[in-house]
FIFI-706585 format. One record per residue (C-alpha): residue number from 1; chain; x negated, y, z negated. Coordinates in pm, whole numbers. Layout:
N
atom fimar->NUM volum->A X->X Y->Y Z->Z
...
END
This chain:
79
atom fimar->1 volum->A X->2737 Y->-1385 Z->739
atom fimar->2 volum->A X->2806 Y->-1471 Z->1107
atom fimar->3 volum->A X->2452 Y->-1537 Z->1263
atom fimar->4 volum->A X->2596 Y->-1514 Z->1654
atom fimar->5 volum->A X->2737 Y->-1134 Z->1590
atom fimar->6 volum->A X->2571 Y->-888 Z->1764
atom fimar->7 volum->A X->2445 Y->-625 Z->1527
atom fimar->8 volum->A X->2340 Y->-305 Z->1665
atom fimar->9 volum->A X->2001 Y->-255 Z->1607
atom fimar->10 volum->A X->1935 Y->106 Z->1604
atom fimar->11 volum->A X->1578 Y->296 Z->1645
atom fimar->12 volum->A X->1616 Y->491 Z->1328
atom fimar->13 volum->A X->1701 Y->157 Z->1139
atom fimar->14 volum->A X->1367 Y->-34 Z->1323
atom fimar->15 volum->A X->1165 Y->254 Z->1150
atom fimar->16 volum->A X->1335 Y->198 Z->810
atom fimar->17 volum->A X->1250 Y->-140 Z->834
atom fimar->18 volum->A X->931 Y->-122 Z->950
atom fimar->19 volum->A X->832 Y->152 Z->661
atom fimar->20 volum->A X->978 Y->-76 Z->394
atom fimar->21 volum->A X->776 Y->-343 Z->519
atom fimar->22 volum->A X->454 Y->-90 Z->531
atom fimar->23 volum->A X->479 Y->-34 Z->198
atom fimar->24 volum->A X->470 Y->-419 Z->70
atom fimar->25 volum->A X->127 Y->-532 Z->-54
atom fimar->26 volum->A X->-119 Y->-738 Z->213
atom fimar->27 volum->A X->7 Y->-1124 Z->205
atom fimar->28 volum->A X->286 Y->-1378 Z->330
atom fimar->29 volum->A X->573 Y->-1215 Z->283
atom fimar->30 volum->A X->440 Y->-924 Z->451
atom fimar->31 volum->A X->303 Y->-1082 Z->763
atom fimar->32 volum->A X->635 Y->-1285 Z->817
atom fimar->33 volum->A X->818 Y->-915 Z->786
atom fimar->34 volum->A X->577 Y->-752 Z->1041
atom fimar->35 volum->A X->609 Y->-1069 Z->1279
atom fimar->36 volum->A X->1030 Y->-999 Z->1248
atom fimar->37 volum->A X->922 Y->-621 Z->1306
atom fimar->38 volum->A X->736 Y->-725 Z->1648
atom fimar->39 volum->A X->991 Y->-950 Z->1765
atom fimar->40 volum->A X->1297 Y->-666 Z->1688
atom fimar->41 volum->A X->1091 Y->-406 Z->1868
atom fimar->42 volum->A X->1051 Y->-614 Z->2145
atom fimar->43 volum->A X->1382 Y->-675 Z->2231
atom fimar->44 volum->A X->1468 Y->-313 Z->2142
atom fimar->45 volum->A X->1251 Y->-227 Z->2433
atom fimar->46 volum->A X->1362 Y->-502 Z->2674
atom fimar->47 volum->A X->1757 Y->-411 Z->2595
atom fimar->48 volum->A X->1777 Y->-819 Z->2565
atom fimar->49 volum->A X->2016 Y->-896 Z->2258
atom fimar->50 volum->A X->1710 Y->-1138 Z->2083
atom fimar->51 volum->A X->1338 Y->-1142 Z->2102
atom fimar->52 volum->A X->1141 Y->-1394 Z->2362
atom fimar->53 volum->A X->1081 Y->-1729 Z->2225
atom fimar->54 volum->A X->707 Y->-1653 Z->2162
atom fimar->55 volum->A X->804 Y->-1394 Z->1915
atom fimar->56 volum->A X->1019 Y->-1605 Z->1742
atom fimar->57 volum->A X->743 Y->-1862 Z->1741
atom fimar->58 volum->A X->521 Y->-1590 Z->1575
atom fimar->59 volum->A X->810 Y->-1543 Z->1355
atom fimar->60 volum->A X->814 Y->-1900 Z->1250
atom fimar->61 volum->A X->429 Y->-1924 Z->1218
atom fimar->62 volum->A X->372 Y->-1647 Z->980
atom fimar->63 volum->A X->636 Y->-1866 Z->794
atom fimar->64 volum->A X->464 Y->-2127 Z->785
atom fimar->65 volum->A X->146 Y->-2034 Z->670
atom fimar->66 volum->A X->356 Y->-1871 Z->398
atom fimar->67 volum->A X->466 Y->-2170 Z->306
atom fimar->68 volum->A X->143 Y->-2318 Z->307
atom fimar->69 volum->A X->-42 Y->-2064 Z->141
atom fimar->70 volum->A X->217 Y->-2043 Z->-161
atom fimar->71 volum->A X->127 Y->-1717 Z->-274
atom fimar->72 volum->A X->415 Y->-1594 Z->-537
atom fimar->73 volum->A X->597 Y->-1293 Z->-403
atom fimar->74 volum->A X->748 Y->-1016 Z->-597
atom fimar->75 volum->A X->999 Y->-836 Z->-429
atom fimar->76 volum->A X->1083 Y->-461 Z->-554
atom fimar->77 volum->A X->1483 Y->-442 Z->-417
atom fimar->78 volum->A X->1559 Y->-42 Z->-368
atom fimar->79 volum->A X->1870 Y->55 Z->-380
END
């Protein structure tokens, strides 16, 4: 994976994203998710390639207090 590619982040695929994450129970992983959610949207609608830093630093906070909460996460992976 190449992090510095630009990957075309289209509406339809923001929505798919954002009802995945919908449909994860209340906790960490799902408030990190929703905080990536915000920060993709946001740069959708600015037509800049990433998010401001203050998303990112929402981003990174919902991490943390992932982290710090250590709640086990069980993922369901859909194919």
């Amino acid at each position: 994976m190449n992090p510095t590619a630009v990957v075309i982040d289209l509406p339809d695929q923001r929505d798919r994203f954002r009802s995945g994450v919908a449909t994860l129970p209340p906790g960490p992983l799902r408030d990190v998710l929703t905080a990536v959610a915000y920060a993709r949207d946001e740069a959708a609608r600015t037509g800049a390639t990433t998010a401001t830093d203050d998303r990112w630093r929402a981003v990174v906070t919902a991490a943390e207090r992932a982290v710090r909460v250590g709640a086990p996460v069980a993922l369901r992976i859909v194919a």
